[in-house]
Biopython code that builds the backbone (N, CA, C, O; Angstrom):
import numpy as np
from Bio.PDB.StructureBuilder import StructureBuilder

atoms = [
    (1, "UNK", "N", (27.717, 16.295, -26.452)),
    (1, "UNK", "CA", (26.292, 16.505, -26.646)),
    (1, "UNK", "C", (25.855, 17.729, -25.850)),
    (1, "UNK", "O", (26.204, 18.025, -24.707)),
    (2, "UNK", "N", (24.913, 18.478, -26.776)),
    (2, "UNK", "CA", (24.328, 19.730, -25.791)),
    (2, "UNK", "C", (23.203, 18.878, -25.016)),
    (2, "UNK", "O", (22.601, 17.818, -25.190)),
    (3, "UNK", "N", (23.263, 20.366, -23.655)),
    (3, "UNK", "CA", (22.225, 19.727, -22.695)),
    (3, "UNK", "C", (20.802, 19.909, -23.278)),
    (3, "UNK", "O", (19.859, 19.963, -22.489)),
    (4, "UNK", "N", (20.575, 20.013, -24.704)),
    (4, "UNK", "CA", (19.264, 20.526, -25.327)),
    (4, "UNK", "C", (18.995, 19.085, -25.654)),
    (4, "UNK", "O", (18.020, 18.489, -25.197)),
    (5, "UNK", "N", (19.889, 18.532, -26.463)),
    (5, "UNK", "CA", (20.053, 16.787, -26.869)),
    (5, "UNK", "C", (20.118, 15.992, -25.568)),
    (5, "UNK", "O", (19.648, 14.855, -25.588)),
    (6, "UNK", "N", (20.570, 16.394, -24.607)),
    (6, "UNK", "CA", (20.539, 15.195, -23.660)),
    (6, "UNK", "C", (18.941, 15.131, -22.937)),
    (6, "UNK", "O", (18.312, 14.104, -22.682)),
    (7, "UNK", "N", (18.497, 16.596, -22.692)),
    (7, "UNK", "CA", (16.966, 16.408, -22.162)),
    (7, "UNK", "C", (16.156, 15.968, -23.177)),
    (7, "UNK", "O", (15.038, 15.593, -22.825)),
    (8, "UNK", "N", (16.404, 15.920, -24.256)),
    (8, "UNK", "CA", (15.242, 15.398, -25.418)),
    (8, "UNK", "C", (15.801, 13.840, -25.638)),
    (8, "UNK", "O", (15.234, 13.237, -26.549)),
    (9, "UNK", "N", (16.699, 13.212, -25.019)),
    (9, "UNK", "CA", (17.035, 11.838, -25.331)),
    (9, "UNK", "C", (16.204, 11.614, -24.107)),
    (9, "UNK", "O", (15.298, 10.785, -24.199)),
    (10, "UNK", "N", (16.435, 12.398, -22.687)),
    (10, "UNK", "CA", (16.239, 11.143, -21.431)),
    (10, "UNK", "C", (14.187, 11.805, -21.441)),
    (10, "UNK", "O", (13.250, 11.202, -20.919)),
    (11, "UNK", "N", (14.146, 12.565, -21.874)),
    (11, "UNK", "CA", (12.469, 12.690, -22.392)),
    (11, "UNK", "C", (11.870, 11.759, -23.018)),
    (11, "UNK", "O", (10.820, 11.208, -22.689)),
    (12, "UNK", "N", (12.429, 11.587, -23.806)),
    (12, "UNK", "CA", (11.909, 10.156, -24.897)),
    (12, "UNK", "C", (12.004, 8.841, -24.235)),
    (12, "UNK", "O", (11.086, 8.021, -24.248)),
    (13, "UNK", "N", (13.214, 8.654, -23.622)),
    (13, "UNK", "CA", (13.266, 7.561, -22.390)),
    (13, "UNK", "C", (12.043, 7.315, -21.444)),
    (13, "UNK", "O", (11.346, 6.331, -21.199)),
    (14, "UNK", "N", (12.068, 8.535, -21.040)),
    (14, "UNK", "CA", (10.829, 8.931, -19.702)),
    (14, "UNK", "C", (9.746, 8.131, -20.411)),
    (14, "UNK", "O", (9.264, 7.073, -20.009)),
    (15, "UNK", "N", (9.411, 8.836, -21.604)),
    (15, "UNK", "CA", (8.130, 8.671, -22.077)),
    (15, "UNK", "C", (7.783, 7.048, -22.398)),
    (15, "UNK", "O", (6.678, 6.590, -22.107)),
    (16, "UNK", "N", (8.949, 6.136, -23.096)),
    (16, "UNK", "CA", (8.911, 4.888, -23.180)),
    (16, "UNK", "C", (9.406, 4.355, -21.868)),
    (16, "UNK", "O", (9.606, 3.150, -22.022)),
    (17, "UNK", "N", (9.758, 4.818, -20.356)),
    (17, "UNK", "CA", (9.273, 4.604, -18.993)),
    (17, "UNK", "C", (8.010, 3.852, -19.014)),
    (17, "UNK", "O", (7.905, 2.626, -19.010)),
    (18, "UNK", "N", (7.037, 4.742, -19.038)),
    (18, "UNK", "CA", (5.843, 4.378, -18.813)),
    (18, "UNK", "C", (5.186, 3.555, -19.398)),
    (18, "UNK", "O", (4.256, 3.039, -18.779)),
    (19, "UNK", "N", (5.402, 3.228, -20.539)),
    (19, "UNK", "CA", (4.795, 2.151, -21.588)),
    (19, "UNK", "C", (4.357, 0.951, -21.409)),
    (19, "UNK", "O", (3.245, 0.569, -21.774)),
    (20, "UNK", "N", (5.430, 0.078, -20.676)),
    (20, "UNK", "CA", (5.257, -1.004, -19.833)),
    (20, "UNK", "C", (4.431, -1.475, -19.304)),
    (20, "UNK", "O", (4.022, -2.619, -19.501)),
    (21, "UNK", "N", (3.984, -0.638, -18.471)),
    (21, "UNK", "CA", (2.589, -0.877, -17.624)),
    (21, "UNK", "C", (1.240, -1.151, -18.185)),
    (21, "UNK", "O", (0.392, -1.896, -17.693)),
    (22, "UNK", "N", (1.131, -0.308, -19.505)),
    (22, "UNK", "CA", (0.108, -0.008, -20.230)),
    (22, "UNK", "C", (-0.643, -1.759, -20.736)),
    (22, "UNK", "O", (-1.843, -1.985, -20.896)),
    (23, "UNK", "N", (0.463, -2.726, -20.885)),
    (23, "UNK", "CA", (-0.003, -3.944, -21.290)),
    (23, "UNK", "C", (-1.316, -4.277, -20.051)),
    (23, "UNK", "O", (-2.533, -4.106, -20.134)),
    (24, "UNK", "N", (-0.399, -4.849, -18.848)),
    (24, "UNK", "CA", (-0.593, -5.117, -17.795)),
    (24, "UNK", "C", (-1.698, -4.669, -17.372)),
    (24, "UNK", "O", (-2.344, -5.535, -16.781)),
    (25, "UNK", "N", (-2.440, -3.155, -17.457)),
    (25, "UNK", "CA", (-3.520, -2.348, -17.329)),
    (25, "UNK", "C", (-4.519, -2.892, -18.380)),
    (25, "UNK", "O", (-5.706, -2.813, -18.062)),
    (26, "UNK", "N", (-4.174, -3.513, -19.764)),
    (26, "UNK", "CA", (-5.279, -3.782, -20.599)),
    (26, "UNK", "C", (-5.332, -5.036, -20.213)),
    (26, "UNK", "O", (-6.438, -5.459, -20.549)),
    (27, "UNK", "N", (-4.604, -6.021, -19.580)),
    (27, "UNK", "CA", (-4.900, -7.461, -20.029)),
    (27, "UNK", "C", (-5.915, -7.641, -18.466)),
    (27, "UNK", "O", (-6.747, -8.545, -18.544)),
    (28, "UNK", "N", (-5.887, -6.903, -17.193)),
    (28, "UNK", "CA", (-6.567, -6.885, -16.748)),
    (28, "UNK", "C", (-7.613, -6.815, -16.471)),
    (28, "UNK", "O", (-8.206, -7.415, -15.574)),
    (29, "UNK", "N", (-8.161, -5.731, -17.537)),
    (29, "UNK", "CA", (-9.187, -5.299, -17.884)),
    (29, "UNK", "C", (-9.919, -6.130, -18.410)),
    (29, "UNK", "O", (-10.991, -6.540, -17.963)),
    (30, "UNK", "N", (-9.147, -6.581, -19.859)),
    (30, "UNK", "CA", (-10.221, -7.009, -21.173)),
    (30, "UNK", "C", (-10.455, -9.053, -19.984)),
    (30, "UNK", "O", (-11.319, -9.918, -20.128)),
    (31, "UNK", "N", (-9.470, -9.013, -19.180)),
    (31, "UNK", "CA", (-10.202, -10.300, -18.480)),
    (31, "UNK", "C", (-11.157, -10.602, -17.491)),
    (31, "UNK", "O", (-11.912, -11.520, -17.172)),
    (32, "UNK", "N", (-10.704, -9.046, -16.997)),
    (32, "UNK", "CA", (-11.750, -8.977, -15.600)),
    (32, "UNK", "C", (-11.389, -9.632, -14.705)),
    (32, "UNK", "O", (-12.206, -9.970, -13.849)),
    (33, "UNK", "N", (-10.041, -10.020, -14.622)),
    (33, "UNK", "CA", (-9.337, -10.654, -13.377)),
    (33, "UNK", "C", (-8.140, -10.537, -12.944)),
    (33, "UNK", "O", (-7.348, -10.612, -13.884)),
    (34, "UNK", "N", (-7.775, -10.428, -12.220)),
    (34, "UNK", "CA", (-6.174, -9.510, -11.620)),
    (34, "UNK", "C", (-5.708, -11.016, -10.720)),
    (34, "UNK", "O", (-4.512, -10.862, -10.475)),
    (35, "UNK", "N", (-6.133, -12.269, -10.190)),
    (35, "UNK", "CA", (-5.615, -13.507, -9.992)),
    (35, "UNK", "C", (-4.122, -13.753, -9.888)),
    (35, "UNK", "O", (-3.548, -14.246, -8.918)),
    (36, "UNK", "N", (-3.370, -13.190, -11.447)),
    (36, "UNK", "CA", (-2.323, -13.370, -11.645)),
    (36, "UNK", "C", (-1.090, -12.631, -11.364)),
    (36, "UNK", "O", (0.050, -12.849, -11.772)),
    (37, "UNK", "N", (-1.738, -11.301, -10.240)),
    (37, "UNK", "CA", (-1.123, -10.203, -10.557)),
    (37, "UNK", "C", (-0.629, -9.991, -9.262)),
    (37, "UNK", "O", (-1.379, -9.735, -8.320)),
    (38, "UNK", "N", (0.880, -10.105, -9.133)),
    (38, "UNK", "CA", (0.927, -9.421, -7.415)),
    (38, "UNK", "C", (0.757, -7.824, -7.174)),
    (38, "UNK", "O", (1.214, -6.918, -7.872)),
    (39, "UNK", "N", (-0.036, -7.728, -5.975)),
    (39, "UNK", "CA", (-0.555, -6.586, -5.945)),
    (39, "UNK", "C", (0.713, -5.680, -5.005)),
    (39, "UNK", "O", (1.090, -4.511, -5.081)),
    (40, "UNK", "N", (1.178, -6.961, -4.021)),
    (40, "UNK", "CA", (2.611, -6.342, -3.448)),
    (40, "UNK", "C", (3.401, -5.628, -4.041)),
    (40, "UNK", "O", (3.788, -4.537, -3.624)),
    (41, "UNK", "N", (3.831, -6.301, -5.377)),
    (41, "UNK", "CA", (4.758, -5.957, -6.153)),
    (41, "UNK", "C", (4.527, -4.596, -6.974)),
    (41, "UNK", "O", (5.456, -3.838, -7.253)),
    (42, "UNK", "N", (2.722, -4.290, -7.456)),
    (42, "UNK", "CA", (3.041, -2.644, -7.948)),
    (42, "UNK", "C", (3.003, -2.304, -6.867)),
    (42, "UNK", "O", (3.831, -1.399, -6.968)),
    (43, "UNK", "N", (2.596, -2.273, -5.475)),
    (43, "UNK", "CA", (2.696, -1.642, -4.090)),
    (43, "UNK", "C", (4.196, -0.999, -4.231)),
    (43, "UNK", "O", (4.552, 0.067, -4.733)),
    (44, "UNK", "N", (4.804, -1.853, -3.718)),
    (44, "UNK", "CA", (6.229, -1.926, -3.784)),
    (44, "UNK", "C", (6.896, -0.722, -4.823)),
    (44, "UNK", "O", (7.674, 0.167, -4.476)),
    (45, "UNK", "N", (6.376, -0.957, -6.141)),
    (45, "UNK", "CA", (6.859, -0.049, -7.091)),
    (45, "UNK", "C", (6.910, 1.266, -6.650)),
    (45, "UNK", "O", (7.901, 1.987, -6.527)),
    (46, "UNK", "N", (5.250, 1.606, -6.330)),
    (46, "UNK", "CA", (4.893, 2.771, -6.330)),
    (46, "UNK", "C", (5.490, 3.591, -4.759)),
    (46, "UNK", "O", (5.725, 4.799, -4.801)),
    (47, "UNK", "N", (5.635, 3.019, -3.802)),
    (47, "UNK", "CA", (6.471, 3.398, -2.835)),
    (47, "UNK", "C", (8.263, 3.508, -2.995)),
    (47, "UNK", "O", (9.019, 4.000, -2.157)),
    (48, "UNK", "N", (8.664, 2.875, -4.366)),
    (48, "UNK", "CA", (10.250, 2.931, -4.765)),
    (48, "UNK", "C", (10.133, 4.088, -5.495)),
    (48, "UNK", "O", (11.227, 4.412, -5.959)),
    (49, "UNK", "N", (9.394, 4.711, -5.732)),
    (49, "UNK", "CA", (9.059, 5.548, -6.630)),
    (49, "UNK", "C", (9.285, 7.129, -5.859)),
    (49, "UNK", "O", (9.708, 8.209, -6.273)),
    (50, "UNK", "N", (9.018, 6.877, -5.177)),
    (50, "UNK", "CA", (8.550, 8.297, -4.165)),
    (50, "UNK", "C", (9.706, 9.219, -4.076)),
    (50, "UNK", "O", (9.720, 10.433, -4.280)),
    (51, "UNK", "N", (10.912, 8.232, -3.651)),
    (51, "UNK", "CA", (11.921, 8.957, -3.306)),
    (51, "UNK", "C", (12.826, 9.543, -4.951)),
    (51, "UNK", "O", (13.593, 10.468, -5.218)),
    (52, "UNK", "N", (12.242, 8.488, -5.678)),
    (52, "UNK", "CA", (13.094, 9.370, -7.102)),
    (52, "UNK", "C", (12.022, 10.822, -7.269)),
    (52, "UNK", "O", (12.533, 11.932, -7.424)),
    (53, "UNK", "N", (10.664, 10.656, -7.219)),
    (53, "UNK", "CA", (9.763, 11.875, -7.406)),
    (53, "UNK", "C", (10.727, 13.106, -6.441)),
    (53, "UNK", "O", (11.295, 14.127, -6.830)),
    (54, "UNK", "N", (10.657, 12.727, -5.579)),
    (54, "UNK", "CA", (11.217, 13.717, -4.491)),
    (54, "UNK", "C", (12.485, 14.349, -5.223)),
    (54, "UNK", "O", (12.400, 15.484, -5.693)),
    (55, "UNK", "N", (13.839, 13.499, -5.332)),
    (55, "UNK", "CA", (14.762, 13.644, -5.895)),
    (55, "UNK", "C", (15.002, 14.587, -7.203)),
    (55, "UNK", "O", (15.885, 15.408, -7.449)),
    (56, "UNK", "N", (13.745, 14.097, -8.022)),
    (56, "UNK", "CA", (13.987, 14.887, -9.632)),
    (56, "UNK", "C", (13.482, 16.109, -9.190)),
    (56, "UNK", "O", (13.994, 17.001, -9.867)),
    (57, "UNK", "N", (12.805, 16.495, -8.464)),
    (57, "UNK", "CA", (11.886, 17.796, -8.216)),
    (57, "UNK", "C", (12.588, 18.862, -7.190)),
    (57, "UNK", "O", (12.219, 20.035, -7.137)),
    (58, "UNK", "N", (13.774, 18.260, -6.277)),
    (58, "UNK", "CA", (14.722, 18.839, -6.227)),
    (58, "UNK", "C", (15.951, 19.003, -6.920)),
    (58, "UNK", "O", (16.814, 19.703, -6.391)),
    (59, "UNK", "N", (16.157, 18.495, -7.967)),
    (59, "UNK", "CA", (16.929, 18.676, -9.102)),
    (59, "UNK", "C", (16.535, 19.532, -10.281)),
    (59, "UNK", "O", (17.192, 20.056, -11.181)),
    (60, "UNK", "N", (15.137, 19.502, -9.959)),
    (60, "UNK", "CA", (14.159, 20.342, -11.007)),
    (60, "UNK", "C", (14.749, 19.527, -12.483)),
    (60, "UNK", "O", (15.357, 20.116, -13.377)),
    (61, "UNK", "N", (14.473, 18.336, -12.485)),
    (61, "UNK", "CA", (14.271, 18.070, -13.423)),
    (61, "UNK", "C", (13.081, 17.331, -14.040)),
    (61, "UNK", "O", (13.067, 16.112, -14.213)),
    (62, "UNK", "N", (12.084, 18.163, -14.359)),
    (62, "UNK", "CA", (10.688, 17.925, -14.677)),
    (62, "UNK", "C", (10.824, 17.059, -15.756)),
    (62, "UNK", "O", (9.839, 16.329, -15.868)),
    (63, "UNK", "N", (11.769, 16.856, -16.669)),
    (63, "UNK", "CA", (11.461, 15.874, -17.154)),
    (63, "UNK", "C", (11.392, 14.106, -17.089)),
    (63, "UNK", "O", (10.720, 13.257, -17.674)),
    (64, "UNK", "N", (12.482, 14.080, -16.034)),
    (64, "UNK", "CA", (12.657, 12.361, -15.165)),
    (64, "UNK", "C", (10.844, 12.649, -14.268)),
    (64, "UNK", "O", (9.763, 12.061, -14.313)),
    (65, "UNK", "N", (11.310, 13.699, -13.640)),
    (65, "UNK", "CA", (9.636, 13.977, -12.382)),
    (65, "UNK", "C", (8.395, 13.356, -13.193)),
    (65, "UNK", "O", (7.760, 12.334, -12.936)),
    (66, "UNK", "N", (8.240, 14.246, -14.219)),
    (66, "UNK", "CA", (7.033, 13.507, -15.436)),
    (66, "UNK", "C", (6.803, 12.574, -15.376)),
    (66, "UNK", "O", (5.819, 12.012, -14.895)),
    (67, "UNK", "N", (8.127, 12.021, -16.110)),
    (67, "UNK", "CA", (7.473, 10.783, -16.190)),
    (67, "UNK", "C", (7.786, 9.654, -15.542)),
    (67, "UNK", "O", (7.567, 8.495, -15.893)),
    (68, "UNK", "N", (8.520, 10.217, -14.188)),
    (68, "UNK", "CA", (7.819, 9.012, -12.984)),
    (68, "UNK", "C", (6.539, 8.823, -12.062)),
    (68, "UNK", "O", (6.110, 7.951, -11.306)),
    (69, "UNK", "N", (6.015, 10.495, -12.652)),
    (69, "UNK", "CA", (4.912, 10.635, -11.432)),
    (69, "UNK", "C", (3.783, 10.316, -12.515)),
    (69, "UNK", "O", (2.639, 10.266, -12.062)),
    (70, "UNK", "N", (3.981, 10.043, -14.185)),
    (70, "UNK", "CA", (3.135, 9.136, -14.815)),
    (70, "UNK", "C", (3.132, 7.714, -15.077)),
    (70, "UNK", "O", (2.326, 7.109, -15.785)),
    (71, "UNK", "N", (4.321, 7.140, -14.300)),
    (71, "UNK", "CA", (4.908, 5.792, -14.221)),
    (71, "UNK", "C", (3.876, 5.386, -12.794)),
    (71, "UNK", "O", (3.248, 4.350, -12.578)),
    (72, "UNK", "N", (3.959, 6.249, -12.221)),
    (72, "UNK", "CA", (3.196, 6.302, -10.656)),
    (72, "UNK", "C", (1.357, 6.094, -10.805)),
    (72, "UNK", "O", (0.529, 5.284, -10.389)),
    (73, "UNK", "N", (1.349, 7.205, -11.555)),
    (73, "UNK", "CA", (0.011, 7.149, -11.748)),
    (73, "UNK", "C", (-0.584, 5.703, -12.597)),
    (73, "UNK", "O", (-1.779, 5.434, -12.726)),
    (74, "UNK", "N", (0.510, 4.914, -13.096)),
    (74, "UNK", "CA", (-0.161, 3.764, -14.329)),
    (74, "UNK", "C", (-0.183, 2.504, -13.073)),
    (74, "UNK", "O", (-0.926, 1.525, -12.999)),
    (75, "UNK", "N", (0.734, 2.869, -12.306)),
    (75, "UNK", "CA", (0.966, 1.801, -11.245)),
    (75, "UNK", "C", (-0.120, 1.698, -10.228)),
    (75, "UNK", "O", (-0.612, 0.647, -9.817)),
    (76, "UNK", "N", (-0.333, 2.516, -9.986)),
    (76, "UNK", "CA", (-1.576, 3.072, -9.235)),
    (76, "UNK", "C", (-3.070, 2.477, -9.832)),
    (76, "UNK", "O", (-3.809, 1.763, -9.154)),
    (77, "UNK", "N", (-3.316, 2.836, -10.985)),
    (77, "UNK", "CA", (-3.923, 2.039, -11.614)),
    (77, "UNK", "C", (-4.137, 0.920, -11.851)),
    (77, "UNK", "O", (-5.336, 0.665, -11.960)),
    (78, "UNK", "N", (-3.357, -0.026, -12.005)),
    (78, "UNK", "CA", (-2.835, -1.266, -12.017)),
    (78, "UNK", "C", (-3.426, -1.645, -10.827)),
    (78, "UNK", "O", (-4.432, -2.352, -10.858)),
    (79, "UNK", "N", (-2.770, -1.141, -9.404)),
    (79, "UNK", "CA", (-3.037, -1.600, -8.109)),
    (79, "UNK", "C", (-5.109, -1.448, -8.142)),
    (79, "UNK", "O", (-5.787, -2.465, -7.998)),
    (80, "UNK", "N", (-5.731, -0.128, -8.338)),
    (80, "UNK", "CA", (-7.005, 0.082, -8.416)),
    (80, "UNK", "C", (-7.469, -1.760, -9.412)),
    (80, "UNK", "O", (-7.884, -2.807, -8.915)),
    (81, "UNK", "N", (-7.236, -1.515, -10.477)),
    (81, "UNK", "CA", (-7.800, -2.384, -11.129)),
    (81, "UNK", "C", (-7.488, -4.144, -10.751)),
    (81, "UNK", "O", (-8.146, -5.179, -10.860)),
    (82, "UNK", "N", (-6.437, -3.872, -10.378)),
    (82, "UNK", "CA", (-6.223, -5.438, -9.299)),
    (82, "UNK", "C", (-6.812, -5.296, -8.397)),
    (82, "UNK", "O", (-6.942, -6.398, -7.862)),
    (83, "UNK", "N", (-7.524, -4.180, -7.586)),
    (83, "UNK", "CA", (-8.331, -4.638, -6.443)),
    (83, "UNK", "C", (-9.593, -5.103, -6.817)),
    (83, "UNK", "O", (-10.158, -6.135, -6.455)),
    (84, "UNK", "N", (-10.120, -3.899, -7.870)),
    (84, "UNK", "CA", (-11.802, -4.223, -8.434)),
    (84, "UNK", "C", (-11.858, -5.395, -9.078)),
    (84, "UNK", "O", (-13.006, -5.833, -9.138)),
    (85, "UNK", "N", (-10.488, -6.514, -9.922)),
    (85, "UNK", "CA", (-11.264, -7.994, -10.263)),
    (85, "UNK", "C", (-10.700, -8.158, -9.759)),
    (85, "UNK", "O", (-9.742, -8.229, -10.529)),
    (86, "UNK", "N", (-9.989, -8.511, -7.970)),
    (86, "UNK", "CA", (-9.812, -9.878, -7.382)),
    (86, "UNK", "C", (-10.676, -10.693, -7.244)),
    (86, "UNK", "O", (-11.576, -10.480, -6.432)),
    (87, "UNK", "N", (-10.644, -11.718, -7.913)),
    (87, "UNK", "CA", (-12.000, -12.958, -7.777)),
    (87, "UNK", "C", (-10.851, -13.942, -6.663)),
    (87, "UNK", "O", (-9.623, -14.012, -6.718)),
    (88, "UNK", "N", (-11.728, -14.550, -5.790)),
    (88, "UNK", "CA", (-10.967, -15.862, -5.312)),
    (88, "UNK", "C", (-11.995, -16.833, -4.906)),
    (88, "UNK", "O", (-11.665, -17.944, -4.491)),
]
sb = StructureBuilder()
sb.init_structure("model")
sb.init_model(0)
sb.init_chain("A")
sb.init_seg("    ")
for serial, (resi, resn, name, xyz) in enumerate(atoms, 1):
    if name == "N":
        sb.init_residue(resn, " ", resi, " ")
    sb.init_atom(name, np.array(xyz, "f"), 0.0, 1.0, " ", f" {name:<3s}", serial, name[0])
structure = sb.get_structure()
């Protein structure tokens, strides 16, 4: 495989990376309650995260970097929106 095909496979990867989260971000929302949600656990994510950001960006490979630092940003979100509906 050329390295033209391998960055356009692990691109497409990247991009369905992030997808995941996207549930998790709506079901929060449309309930208005984050109750169910450990907040440790995207914590956690988003600090496991750091050192691959670091990593791809000295590898210069902007395309893993992308789309972990948009994997980052959904997580992040997640954490925001679990703080604004914690009901207890």
């Amino acid at each position: 495989m050329s390295e033209e095909v391998i960055e356009i496979v692990f691109t497409a990867l990247g991009v369905l990376f992030v997808f995941p989260r996207i549930p998790q971000l709506v079901r929060i929302y449309k309930r208005k309650s984050s109750l169910d949600i450990s907040i440790t656990y995207w914590n956690l994510l988003n600090i496991l995260t750091l050192p691959w950001l670091w990593y791809f960006w000295h590898k210069n490979s902007m395309s893993a970097f992308i789309s972990n630092l948009l994997a980052m940003i959904l997580n992040n979100a997640v954490v925001l929106l679990a703080y604004r509906y914690r009901r207890k």
